[in-house]
BAMARDREN-119215 format. One record per residue (C-alpha): y, z, x; residue in one letter. Coordinates in steps of 0.5 Angstrom, whole numbers, plus 500, padded with zeros to 3 digits. Layout:
BEGIN
    py    pz    px   rest
     Y     Z     X      A
...
This chain:
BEGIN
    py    pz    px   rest
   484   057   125      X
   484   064   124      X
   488   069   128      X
   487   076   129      X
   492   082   128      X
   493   084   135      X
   495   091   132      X
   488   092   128      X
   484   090   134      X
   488   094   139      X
   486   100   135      X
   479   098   134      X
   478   096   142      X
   482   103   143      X
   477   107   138      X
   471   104   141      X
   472   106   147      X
   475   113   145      X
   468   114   142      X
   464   111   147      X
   469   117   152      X
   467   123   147      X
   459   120   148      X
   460   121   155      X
   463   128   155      X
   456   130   150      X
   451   126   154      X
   454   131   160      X
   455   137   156      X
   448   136   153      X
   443   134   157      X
   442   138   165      X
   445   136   170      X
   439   132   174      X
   438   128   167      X
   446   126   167      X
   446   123   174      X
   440   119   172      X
   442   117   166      X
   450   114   168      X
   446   112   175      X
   441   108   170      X
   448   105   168      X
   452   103   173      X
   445   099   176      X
   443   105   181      X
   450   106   184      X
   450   113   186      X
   456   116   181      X
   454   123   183      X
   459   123   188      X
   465   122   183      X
   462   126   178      X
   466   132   176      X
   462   139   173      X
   467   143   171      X
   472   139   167      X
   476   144   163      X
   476   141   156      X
   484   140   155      X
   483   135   161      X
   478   132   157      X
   482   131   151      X
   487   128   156      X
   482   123   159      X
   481   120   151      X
   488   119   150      X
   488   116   155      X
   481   112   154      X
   484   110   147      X
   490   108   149      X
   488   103   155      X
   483   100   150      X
   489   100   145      X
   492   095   151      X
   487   091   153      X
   485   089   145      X
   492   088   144      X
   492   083   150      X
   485   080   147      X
   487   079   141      X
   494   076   144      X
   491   072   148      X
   485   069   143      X
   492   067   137      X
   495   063   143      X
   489   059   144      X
   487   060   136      X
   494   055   135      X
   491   047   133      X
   494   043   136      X
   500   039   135      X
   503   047   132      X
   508   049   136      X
């Protein structure tokens, strides 16, 4: 049975959601402010996010807020991936 490199599948799980986090800075950065609320409350299933929504994110936050994006995303892939190899293993393999 195949495995995965954990590695390479940590990074790719990290840049999907690094990339997913950027796209979440422009929709805000883009689109008014009534627009935005409607939109992640559309994602969130009609949660009310507007509470927990902050406007006035200085950009070096935002920077931070990716890094740290991939870096979570870095840890859950690599996780999946280890997690994936240990169940991948034939049986009989030790």
């Amino acid at each position: 049975m195949n495995t995965i490199r954990i590695t390479r599948f940590g990074f790719a799980l990290g840049g999907a959601s690094s990339v997913m986090y950027v796209g979440c800075v422009v929709v805000m950065l883009a689109v008014p402010r009534d627009a935005a609320i409607r939109f992640f409350n559309s994602i969130m299933h009609g949660w009310d996010v507007e509470p927990l929504m902050r406007w006035d994110m200085p950009w070096w936050e935002a920077i931070i807020g990716v890094i740290e994006v991939f870096i979570l995303g870095w840890l859950f892939g690599a996780v999946v991936a280890a997690l994936y190899n240990l169940g991948s293993k034939p049986k009989g393999a030790a």
